[in-house]
N, C-alpha and C positions, 0 to 999 in steps of 0.2 A: 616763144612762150611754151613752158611745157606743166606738164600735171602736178610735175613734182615738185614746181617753183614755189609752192605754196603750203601754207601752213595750216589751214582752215580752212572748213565747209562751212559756208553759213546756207544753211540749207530751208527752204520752203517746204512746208509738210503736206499739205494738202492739193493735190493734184502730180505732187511729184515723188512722196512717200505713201503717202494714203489715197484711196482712187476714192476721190470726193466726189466725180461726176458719176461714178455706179450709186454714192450714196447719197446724192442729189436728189437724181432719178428714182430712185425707190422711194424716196421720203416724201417725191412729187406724185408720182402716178395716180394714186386714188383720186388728188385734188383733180388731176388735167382730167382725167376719166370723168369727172364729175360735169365737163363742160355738156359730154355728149358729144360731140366734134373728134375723130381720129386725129391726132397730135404725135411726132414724130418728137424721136428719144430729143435731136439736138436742138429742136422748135424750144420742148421743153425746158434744154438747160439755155437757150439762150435766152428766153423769158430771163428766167434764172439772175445770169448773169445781169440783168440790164438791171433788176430791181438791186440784188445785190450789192454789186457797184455803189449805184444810185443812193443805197441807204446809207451806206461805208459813209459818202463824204457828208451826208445832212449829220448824222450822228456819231463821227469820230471814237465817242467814250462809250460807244454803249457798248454792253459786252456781246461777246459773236451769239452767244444762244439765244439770250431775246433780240437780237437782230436780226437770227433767222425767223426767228417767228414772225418779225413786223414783215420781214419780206416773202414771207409764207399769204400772210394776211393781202400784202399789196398784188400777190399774184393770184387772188382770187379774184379782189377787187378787178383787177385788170381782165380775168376771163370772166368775168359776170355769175359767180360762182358764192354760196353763204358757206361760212367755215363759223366750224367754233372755236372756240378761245383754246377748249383742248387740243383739237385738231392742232393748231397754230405753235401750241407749246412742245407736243408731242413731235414736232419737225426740227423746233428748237433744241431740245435736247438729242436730236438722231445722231451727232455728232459719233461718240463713242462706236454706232454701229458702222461704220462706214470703215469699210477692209481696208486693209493695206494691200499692194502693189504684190506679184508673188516673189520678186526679186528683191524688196527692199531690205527685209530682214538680214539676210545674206549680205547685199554689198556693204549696208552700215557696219557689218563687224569684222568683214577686209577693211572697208575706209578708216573705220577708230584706230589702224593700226597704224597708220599715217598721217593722219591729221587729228587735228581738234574736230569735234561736229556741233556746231550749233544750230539751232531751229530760228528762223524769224519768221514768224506767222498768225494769218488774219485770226485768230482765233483768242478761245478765253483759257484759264490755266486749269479748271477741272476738266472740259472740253478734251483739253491735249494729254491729260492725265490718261486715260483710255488708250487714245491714241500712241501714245508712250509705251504703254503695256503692249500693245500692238506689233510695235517695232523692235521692242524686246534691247533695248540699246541704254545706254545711260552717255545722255550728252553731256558736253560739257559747260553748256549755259543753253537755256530756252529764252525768248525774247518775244514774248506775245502783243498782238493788240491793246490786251485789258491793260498789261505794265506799260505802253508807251501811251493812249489815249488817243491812235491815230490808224488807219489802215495800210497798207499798202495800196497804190504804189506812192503813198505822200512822202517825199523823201525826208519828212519828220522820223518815220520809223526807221529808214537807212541811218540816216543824223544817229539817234541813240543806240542803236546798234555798234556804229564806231567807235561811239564814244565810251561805252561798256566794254568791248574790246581791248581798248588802247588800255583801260585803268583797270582790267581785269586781267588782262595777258599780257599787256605790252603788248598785241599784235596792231599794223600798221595797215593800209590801203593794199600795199603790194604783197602782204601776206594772206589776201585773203581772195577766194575763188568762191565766188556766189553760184550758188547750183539751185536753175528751179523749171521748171515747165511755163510756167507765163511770162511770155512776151510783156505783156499788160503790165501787172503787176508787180514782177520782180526785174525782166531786164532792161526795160523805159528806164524806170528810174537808177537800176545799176549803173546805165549809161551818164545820165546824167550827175551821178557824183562821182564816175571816174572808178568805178569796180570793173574788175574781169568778172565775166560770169560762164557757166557751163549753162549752154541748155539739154533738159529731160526733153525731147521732146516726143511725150507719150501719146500724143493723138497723132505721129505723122502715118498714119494707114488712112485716117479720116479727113471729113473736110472741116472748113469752118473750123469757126473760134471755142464751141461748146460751153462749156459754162465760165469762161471768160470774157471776156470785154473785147476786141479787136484792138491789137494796138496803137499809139500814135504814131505816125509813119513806119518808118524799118528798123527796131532795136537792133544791136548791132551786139554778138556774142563770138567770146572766145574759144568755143566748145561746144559741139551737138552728138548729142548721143540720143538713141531711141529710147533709154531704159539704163536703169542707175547698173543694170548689168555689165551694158556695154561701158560705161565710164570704166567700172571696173577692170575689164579686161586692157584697154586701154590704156591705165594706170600700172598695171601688170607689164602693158607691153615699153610704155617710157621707162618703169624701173630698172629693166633687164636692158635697155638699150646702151651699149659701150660697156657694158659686163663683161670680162670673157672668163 
């Protein structure tokens, strides 16, 4: 299997185009501050992630920005802390602030050159609107939460993703190379309906899961790269291979 076998990125934006745990953590700190208690960055996003997660599956349709809020809300509850309804909105909408990666920009307009790129991601569509701006790329299909009414890793969202694929491009299972940073999220359920996927994996300097879930047993991936750089290069280097 090689890089070039493929036709499409369907790509996860948030932890693996846009660094959601720098703007997790910033949208968090005043609240954890508020405990009184010194709280360490990945304490914080693992709170984070448990509520997160947790919300994802109770409420499927809700959209990601008042979702962050209820789970803004449930991690006060949870550190014994009073928040206001602004407070709680004000985290909801941080979406838009939360940077991109310093590589991303760059490798999505090497990659457009070679593949389709599409997004599938927990999020709502004004949300990724920013975020979009950000990237500075024009994809060629988005696939959000709010359009499917489910999160990742429900393989609901993988399901219409396919299915939009097939009757949008004609592309197939074997045309496509899922590229994302969560284990969790993106390549559990990859596995389970039979994608190749690349992993980002942007925390390998760190420990722990951070503002992800830990995953169910060992997902199993066809690709690890540290940074959508190194895919890059990589891609570079299968192109040129048998060249003369």
């Amino acid at each position: 299997m090689k890089l070039t076998d493929f036709k499409v990125l369907t790509l996860d934006c948030y932890g693996t185009l846009i660094n959601w745990e720098t703007g997790v953590f910033r949208g968090l700190r005043t609240l954890a501050a508020k405990t009184g208690a010194f709280m360490l960055r990945d304490e914080i996003l693992e709170s984070f992630a448990k509520h997160e997660s947790a919300q994802e599956k109770e409420t499927p349709a809700m959209v990601y920005s008042e979702l962050l809020s209820v789970v803004y809300k449930r991690l006060a509850k949870s550190w014994g802390v009073a928040v206001t309804r602004e407070e709680a909105n004000t985290f909801g909408a941080s979406v838009p602030d939360w940077p991109e990666f310093s590589d991303s920009v760059e490798a999505l307009l090497y990659l457009k050159k070679h593949y389709r790129l599409v997004i599938l991601s927990n999020v709502d569509r004004v949300s990724f609107r920013a975020s979009n701006a950000r990237l500075k790329i024009v994809f060629d299909a988005v696939y959000t939460a709010q359009d499917i009414e489910s999160y990742k890793p429900s393989e609901q969202t993988f399901e219409y993703m396919l299915g939009r694929l097939k009757d949008d491009f004609g592309l197939e299972k074997p045309d496509i190379l899922h590229t994302a940073q969560s284990l969790f999220h993106d390549h559990a359920p990859a596995n389970q309906i039979g994608l190749a996927s690349a992993w980002i994996d942007r925390r390998h300097a760190e420990k722990g899961w951070g503002a992800t879930p830990p995953p169910p047993g060992q997902p199993k991936y066809d690709f690890r790269f540290d940074s959508m750089k190194s895919l890059v290069v990589a891609h570079q280097k299968a192109s040129t291979e048998g060249v003369s």
